[in-house]
C-alpha positions, 0 to 999 in steps of 0.5 A: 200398486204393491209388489204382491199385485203382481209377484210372489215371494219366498225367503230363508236365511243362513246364517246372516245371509238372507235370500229372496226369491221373486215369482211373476204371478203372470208371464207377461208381468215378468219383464216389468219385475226384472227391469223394475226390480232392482238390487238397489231397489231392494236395498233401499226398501229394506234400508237399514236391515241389510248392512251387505251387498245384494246380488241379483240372479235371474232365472228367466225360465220360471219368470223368477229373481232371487236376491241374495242379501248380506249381512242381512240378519244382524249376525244371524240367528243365535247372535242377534238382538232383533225380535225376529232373526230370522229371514222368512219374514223379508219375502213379506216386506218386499212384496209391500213395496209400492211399484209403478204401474207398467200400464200407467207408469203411476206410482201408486200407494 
């Protein structure tokens, strides 16, 4: 299955920083992002478009994860050579990522 099965999402950038935020649709779908959903997940998903770190911070009260990503946006907005610079399009990208099923433990495409 997709990310967005389960998830929603919201990014923005500031300079070449991009942040994205992970919503559980669901309560009970929450602890499977929170385990599933890594830092390094999400780096290799996005593979050569974050060139930094990325942080993680959990916000369990709301059923959320944000990831904090660096050196995400080719040097940001007014430098870069990319056809979108900025960071409101990776909220979309993450939530095509495939997941495994927690009821199955299938990926599923």
């Amino acid at each position: 299955m997709k990310l967005y099965e389960i998830a929603s999402a919201r990014s923005g950038d500031k300079n070449d920083i991009c942040n994205i935020g992970v919503m559980a649709k669901k309560p009970e779908d929450y602890p499977f992002i929170k385990t599933y959903l890594t830092s390094e997940k999400v780096k290799e998903h996005f593979k050569e478009l974050i060139k930094g770190k990325v942080e993680r911070y959990e916000w369990d009260a709301i059923e959320s994860l944000n990831f904090v990503c660096h050196n995400a946006l080719d040097g940001g907005a007014s430098r870069s050579m990319r056809m979108d610079t900025l960071g409101k399009n990776f909220a979309s990208h993450l939530l095509m990522m495939d997941v495994v099923n927690p009821e199955t433990g299938i990926k599923q495409q």
